[in-house]
PAGU-341593 format. One record per residue: x negated, y negated, z of N, C-alpha, C in turn. Coordinates in steps of 0.02 Angstrom, whole numbers, padded with zeros to 5 digits, always signed. Layout:
XYZXYZXYZ...
This chain:
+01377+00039-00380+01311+00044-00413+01256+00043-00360+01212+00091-00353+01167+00097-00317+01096+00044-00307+01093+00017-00280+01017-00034-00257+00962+00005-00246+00899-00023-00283+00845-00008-00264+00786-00092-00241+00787-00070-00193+00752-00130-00162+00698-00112-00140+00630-00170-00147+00570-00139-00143+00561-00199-00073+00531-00177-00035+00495-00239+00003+00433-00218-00011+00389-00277-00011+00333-00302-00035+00275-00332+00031+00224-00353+00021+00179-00397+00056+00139-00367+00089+00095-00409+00132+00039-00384+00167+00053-00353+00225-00001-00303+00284+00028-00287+00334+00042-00329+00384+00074-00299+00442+00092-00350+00501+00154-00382+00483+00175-00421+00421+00237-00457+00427+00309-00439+00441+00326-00352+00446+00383-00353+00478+00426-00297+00403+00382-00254+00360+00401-00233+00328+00419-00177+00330+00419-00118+00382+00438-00051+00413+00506-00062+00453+00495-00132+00483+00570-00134+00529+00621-00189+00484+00596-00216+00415+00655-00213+00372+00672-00180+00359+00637-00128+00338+00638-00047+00263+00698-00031+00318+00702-00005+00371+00736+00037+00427+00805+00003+00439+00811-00070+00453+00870-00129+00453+00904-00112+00385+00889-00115+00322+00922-00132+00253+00949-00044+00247+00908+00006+00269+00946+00074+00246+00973+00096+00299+00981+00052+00342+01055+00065+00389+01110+00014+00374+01092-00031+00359+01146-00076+00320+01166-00042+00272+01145-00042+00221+01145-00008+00150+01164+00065+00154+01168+00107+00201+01171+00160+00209+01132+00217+00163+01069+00184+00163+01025+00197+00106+00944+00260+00158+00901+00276+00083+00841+00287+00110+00793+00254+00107+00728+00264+00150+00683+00224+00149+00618+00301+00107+00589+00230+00045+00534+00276-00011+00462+00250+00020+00415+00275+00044+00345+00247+00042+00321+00228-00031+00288+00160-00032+00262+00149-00075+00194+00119-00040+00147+00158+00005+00094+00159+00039+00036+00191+00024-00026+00199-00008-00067+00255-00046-00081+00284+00031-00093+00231+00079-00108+00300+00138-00081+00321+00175-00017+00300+00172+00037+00327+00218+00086+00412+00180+00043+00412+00127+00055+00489+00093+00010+00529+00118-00048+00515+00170-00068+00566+00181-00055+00579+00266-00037+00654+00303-00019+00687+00344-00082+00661+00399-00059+00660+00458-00126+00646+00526-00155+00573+00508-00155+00531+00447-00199+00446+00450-00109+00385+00463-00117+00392+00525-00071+00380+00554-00077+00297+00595-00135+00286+00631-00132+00222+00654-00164+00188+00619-00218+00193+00570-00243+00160+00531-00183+00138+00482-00157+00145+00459-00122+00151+00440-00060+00120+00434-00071+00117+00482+00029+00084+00533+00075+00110+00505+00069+00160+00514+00118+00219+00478+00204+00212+00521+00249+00208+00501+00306+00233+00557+00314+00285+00585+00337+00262+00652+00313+00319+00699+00398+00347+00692+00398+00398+00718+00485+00460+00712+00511+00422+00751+00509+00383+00808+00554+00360+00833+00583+00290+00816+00537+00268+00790+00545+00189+00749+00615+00226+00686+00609+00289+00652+00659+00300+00581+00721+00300+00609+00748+00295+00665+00836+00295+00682+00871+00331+00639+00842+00401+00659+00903+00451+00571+00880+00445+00510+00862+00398+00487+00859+00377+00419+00794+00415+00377+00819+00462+00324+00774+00500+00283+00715+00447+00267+00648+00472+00257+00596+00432+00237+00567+00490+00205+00534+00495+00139+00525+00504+00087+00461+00480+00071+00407+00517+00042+00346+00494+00022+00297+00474+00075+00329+00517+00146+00270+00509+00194+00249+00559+00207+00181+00564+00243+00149+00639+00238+00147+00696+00195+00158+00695+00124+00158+00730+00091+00086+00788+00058+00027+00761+00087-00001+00758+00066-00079+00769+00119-00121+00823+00114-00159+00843+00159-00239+00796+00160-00263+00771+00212-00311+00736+00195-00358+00725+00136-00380+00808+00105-00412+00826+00073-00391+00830+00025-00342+00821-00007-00304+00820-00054-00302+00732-00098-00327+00772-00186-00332+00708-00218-00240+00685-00226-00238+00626-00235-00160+00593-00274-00171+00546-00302-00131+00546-00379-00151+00501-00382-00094+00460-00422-00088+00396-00443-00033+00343-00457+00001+00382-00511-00037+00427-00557+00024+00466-00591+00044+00532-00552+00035+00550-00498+00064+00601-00463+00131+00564-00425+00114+00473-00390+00153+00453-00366+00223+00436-00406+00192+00386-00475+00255+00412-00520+00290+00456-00536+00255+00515-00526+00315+00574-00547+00358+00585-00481+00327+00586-00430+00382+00591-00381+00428+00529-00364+00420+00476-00372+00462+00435-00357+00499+00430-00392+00492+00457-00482+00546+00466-00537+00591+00509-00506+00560+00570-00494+00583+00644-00474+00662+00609-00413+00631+00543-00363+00666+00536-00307+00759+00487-00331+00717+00453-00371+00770+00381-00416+00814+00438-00453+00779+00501-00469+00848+00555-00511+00892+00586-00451+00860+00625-00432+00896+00645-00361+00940+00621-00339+00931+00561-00323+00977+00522-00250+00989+00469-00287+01040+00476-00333+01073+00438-00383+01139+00388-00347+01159+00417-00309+01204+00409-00256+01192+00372-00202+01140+00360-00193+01096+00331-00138+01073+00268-00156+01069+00212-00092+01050+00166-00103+00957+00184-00081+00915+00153-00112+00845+00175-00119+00809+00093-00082+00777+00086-00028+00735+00044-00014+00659+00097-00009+00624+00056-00045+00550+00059-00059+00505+00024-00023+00462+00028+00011+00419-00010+00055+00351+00020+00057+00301-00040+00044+00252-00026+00053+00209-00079+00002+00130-00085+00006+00103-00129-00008+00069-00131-00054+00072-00051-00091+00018-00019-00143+00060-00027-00202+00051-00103-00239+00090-00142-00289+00075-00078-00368+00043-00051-00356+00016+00004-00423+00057+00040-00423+00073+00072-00366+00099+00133-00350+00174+00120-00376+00207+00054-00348+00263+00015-00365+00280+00009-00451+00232-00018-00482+00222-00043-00545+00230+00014-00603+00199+00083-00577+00186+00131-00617+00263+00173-00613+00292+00173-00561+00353+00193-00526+00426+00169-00561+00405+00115-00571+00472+00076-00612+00496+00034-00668+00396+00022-00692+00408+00006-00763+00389+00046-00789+00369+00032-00880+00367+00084-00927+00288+00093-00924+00255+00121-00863+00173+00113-00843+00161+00175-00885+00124+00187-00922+00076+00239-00955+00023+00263-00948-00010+00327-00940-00070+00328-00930-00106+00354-01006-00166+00303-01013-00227+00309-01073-00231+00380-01072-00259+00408-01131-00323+00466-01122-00381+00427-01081-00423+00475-01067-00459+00437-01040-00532+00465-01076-00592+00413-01102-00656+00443-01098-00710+00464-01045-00755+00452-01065-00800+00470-01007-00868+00452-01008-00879+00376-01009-00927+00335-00996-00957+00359-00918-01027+00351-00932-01086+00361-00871-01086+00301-00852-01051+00284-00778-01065+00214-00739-01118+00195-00674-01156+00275-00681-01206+00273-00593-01246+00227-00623-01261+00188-00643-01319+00154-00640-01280+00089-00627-01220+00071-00620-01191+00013-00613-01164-00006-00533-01171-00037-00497-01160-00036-00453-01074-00052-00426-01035-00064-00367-00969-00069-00363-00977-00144-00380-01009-00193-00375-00984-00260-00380-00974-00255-00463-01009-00230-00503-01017-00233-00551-00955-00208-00603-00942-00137-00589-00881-00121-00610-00831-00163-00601-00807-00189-00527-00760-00235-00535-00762-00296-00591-00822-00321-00595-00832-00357-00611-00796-00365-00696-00812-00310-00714-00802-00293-00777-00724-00263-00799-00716-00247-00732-00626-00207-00729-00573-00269-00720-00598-00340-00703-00573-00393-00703-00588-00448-00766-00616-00428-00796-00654-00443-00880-00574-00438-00928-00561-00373-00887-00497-00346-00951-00439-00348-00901-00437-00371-00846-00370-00370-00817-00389-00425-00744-00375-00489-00756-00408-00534-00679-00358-00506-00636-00326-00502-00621-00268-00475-00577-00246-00391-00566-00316-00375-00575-00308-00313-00569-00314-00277-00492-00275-00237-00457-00261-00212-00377-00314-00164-00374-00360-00150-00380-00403-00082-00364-00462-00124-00313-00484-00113-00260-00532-00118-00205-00581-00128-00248-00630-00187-00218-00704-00178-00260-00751-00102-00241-00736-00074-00186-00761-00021-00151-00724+00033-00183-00687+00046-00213-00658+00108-00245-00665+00125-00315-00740+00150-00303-00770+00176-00353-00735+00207-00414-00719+00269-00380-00665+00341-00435-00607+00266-00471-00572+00230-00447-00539+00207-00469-00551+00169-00511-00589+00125-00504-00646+00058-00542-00661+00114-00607-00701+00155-00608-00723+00200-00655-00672+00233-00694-00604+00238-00674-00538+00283-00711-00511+00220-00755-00506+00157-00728-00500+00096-00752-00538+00081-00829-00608+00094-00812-00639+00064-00875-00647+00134-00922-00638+00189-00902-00641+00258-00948-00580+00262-01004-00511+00233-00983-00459+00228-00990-00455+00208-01084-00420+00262-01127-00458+00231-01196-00424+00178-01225-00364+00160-01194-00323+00085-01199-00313+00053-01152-00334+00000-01163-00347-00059-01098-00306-00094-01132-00276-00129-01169-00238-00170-01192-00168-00173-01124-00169-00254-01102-00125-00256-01047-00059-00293-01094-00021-00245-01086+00043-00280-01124+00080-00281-01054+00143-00360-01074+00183-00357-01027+00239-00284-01009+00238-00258-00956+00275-00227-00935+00340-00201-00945+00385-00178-00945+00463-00166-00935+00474-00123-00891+00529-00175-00860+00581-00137-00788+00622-00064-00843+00600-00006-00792+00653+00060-00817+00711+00076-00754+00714+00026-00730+00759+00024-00659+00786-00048-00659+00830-00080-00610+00874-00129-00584+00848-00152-00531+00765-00149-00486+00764-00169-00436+00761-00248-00405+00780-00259-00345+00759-00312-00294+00686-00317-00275+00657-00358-00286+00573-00351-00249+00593-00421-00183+00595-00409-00130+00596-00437-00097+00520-00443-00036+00494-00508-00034+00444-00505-00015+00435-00529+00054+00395-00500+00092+00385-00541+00156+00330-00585+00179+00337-00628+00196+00263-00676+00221+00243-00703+00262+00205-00766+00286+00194-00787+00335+00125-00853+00331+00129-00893+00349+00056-00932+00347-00005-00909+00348-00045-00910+00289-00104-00882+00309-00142-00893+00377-00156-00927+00396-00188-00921+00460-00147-00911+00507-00077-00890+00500-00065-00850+00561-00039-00755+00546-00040-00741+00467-00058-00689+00453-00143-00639+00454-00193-00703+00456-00260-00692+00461-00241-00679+00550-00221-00716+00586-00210-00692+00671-00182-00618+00658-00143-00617+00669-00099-00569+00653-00120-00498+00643-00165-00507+00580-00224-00458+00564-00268-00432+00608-00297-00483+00610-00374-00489+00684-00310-00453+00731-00288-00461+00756-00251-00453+00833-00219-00343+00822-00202-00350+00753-00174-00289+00723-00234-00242+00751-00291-00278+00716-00343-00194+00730-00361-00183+00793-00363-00245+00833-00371-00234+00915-00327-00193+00928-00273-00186+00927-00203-00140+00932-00243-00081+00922-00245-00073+00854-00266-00002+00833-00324+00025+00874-00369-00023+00892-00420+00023+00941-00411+00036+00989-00349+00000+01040-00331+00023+01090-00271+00073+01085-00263+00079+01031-00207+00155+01018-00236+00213+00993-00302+00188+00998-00329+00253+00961-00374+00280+00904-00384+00211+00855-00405+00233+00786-00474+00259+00794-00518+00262+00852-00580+00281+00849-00571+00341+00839-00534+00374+00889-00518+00443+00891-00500+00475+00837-00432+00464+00821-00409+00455+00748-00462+00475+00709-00478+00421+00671-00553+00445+00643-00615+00493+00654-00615+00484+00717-00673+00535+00738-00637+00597+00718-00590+00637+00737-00579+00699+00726-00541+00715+00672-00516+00659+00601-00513+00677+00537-00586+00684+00504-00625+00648+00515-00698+00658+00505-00722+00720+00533-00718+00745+00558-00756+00817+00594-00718+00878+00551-00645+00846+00562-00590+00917+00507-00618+00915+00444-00596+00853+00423-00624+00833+00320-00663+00784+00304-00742+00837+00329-00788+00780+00308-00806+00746+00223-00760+00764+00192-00760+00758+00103-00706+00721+00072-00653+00723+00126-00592+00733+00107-00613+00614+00093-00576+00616-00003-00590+00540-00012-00565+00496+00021-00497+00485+00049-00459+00445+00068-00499+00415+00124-00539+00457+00176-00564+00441+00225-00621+00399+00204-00637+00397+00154-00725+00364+00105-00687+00299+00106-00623+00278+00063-00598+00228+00017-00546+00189+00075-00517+00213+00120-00445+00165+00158-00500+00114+00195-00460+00068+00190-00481+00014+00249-00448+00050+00333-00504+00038+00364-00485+00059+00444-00505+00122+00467-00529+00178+00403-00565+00229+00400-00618+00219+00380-00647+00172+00323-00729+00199+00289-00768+00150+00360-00716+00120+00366-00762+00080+00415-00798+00101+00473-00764+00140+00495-00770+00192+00568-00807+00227+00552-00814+00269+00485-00852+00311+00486-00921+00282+00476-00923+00229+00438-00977+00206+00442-01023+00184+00495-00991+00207+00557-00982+00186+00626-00998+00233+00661-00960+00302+00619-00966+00360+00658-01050+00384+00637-01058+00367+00569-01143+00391+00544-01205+00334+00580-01181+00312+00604-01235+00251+00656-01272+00209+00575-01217+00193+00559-01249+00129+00484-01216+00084+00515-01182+00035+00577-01162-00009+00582-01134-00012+00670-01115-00060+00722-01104-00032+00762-01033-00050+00762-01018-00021+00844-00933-00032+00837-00900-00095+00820-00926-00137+00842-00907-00206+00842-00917-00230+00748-00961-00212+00742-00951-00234+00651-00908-00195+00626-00893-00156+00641-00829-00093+00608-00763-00135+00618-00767-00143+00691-00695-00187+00685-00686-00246+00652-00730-00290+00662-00739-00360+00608-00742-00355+00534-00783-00293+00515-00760-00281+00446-00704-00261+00409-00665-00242+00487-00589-00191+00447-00551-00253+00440-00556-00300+00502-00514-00364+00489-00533-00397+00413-00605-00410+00415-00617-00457+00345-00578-00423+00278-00603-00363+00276-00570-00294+00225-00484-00330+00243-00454-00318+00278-00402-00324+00262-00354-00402+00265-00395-00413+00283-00397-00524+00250-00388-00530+00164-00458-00500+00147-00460-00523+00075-00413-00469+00039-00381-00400+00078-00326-00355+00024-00286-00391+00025-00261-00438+00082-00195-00455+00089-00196-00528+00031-00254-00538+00036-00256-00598-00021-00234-00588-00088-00259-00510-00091-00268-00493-00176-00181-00438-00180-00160-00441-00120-00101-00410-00146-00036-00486-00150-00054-00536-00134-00002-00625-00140-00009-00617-00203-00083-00621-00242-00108-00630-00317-00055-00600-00348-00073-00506-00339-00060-00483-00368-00004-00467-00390+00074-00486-00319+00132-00466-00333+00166-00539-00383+00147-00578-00362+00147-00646-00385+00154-00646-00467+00078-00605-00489+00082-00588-00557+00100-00558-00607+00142-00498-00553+00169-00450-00589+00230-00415-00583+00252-00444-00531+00340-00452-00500+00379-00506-00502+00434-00504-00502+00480-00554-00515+00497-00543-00428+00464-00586-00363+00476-00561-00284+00494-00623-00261+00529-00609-00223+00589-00676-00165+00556-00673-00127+00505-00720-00111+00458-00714-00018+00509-00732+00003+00502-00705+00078+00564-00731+00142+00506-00742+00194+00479-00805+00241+00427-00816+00277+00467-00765+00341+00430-00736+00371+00466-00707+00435+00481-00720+00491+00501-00739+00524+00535-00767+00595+00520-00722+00644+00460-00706+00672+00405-00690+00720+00457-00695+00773+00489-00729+00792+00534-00752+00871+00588-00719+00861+00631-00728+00807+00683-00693+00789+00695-00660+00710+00667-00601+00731+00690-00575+00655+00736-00560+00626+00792-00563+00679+00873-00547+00646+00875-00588+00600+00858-00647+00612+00865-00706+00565+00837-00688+00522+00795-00667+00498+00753-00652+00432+00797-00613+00399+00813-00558+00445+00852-00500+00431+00915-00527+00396+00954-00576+00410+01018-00588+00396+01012-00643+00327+00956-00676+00334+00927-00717+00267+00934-00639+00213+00897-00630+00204+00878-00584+00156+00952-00545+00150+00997-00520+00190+01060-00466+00180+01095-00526+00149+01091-00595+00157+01130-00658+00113+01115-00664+00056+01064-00644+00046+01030-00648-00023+01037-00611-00055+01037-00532-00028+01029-00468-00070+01135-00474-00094+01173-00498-00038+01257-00506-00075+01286-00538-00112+01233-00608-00122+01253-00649-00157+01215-00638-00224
C-alpha cells in the first residue's frame, strides 16, 4: 500500500533534506506543496531545491509555472489530484509550507461560487480582520489582498469540519522559537549574500506585473526597495519580521487543521531526526 506523507512547518527546519531522505528510503517522489516554489526563476527567495540537492529523485510541482502567470489553490488541487492518480504505485512525500494548498489537495475542500462585493474602500488590515470574523485560523497573509477579497466574495463561508480523501502522514518539523526566529534572521542574510537582490532586481525588470512578485515574502520587500519606498536595510528586517509572524501563523494553523507529529530537529545531527521519524513512520 502506497504512503503519502506530507512534511509540514516553517522554513529553515530541515524540510527539503527530509522530503529527499524519506523518497530515497521509501523509494518514493517528492510533491511541492510551496505556492512559490511553483513558480520558474523565484528560486532563492524561496529556498527552492537546488538540482543537485534532488539525488535522482523526481520532484513534481516545481517550476511549473511562469512568473506572470496566475495559480491558484484550485489549479493546485487539480494537479496534485491529477499526481495521487498517476503514481498510484508510488510512494508520494509532499513538502512544503502552504497548509491551503495541502488542505484543498486531500480533503473534501470545495470551492463557493463566488460574488462580487466592492472592497477598495477597505483597507488590508481590515479585510483580514473580517476574513478572521468567519474563520480565526484562517492562512491567507494580511497583505494578500486578491486572496483576502476571494475569501469574503466566496457565497458559502460556512467552515465545516473537513474530510481526509487520502491516508496521509502529516509529519511536522520544528524547533524553539527563538532559535527558529535565529535561524530566520540568519536565513535572509544567506539569501542576500546568494543573491536575492539580484534575483529580484531582474524578475522585476522581466515581470513588472507579474503578482507573485507584489504578494511573496522576500520579493514585495525588495521591490519595495527596488522603487526607493524603503531602504535596503528595512527590506531585510522586514523580510525577517514577515517571515517570523508566517511561521507563527503556519504552528496555529497546522495545529488546527491537521492531525501533525512535530519531530524538534537535531541541528547537530539530523540523521537522528531522520531515523526518529523512519521509527515512527514503521511502527
Amino acid at each position: 500500500m502506497r504512503m503519502i506523507i506530507c512534511i509540514v512547518g516553517p522554513t529553515g527546519v530541515g524540510k527539503t533534506r527530509l522530503s529527499i531522505m524519506l523518497a530515497k528510503h521509501y523509494k518514493g517522489i517528492v510533491v511541492n506543496a510551496d505556492a512559490c516554489q511553483i513558480y520558474e526563476e523565484l528560486n532563492i527567495g524561496s529556498a527552492k531545491v537546488k538540482e543537485e540537492e534532488k539525488e535522482g529523485i523526481p520532484h513534481l510541482l516545481f517550476d511549473i509555472k511562469k512568473p506572470w502567470e496566475d495559480y491558484s489553490v484550485a489549479d493546485y488541487q487539480k494537479d496534485l489530484r491529477d499526481i495521487l492518480s498517476k503514481y498510484r504505485d508510488k510512494n508520494i512525500i509532499l513538502v512544503g509550507g502552504t497548509g491551503l494548498y495541502i488542505k484543498a489537495g486531500l480533503f473534501d475542500y470545495s470551492f463557493s461560487p463566488m460574488q462580487n462585493h466592492d472592497y477598495a474602500n477597505y483597507s488590508n488590515e481590515e479585510l483580514y480582520a473580517m476574513c478572521q470574523k468567519i474563520d480565526k485560523d484562517i492562512q491567507i497573509h494580511p497583505h494578500n489582498r486578491r486572496r483576502l477579497e476571494n475569501f469574503l466574495n466566496r457565497e458559502n463561508k460556512e467552515i465545516k469540519k473537513p474530510v481526509l480523501l487520502y491516508n496521509p502522514i502529516f509529519i511536522g518539523l520544528t524547533t524553539a522559537r527563538s532559535n527558529l526566529y535565529s535561524i530566520i534572521n540568519n536565513r535572509v542574510e544567506e539569501m542576500f549574500q546568494n543573491g536575492l537582490l539580484e534575483e529580484v532586481k531582474s524578475l522585476y525588470e522581466k515581470y513588472p506585473s507579474a503578482p507573485i512578485l507584489k504578494r511573496a515574502i522576500g520579493y514585495k520587500e525588495v521591490i519595495n526597495y527596488l522603487d526607493s519606498l524603503i531602504t535596503l536595510e528595512e527590506a531585510k528586517e522586514l523580510i525577517k519580521k514577515n517571515t517570523r509572524h508566517y511561521a507563527k501563523r503556519q504552528y496555529t494553523w497546522f495545529n488546527n487543521q491537521m492531525n501533525v507529529k512535530w519531530f524538534n530537529t537535531n541541528f547537530n545531527d539530523f540523521h537522528k531526526t531522520y531515523e526518529e521519524i523512519i521509527n515512527y513512520l514503521d511502527n
